[in-house]
C-alpha positions in Angstrom: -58.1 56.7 -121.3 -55.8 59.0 -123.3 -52.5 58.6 -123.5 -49.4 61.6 -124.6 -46.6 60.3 -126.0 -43.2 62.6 -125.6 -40.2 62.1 -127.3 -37.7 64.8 -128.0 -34.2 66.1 -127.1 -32.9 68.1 -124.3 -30.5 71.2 -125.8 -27.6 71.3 -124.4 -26.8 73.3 -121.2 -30.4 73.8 -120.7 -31.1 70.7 -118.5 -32.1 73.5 -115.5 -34.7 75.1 -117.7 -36.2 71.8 -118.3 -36.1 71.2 -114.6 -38.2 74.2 -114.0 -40.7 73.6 -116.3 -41.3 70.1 -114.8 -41.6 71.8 -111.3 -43.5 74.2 -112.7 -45.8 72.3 -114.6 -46.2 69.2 -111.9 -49.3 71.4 -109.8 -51.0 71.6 -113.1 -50.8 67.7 -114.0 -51.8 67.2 -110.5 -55.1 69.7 -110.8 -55.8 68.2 -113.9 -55.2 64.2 -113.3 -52.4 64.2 -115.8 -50.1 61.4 -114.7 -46.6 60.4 -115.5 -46.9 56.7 -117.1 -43.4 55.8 -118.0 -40.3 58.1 -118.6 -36.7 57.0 -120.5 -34.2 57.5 -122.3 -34.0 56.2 -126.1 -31.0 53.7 -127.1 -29.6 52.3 -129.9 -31.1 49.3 -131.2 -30.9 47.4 -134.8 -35.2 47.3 -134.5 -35.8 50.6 -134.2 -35.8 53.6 -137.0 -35.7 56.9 -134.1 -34.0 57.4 -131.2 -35.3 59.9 -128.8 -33.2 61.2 -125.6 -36.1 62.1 -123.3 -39.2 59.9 -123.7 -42.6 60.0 -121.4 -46.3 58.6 -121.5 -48.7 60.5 -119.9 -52.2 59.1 -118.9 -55.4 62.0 -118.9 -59.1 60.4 -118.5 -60.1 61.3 -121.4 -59.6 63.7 -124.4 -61.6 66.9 -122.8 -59.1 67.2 -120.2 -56.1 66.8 -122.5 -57.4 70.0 -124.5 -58.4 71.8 -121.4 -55.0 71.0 -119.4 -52.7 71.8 -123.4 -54.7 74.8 -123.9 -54.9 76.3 -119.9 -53.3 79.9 -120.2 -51.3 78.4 -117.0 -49.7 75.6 -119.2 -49.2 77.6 -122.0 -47.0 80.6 -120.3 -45.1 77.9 -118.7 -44.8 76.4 -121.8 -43.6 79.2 -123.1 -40.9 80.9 -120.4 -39.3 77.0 -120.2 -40.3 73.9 -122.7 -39.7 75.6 -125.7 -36.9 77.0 -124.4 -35.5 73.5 -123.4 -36.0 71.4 -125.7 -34.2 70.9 -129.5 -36.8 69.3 -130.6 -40.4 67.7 -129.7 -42.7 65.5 -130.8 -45.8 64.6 -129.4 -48.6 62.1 -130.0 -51.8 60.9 -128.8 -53.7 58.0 -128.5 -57.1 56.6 -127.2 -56.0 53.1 -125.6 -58.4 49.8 -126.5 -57.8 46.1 -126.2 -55.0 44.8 -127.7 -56.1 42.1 -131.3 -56.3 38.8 -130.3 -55.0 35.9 -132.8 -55.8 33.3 -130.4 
């Protein structure tokens, strides 16, 4: 399983255009099997070194469909016309899950 880490900031005033691209973009995930894992907003905390207004895990099967769902001409015009319009900034990461290390 692959997961997409999200983290990034909303600009301000363009909380619509981020609302289309999610409506926009949902028939995609859904063709492709991306799923919505966990979404949230970032606080303040002593522990931590970033905080991040918009947060989100997606899950994809594996890292194939990442690259064909990121690089579908689909995704990428609605990319375009609304999340990089949206957003202030954006980071994004990914990672192959595996079992936790076990000290036991």
């Amino acid at each position: 399983m692959i997961y997409l880490v999200i983290q990034g900031k909303i600009k301000a005033g363009a909380e619509e255009i981020y609302t289309k691209y999610l409506q926009d973009v949902a028939p995609l995930m859904k063709e492709y099997g991306v799923e919505v894992e966990l979404v949230g907003t970032g606080f303040e905390c002593g522990f931590t070194n970033q905080i991040h207004q918009n947060n989100a895990v997606l899950r994809v099967k594996d890292r194939e469909t990442l690259e064909k769902f990121l690089g579908d001409e689909r995704y990428l015009e609605i990319k375009k016309k609304y999340r990089d319009k949206a957003y202030e900034y954006l980071n994004l990461s990914v990672f192959e899950n595996r079992p936790p290390r076990r000290f036991d």
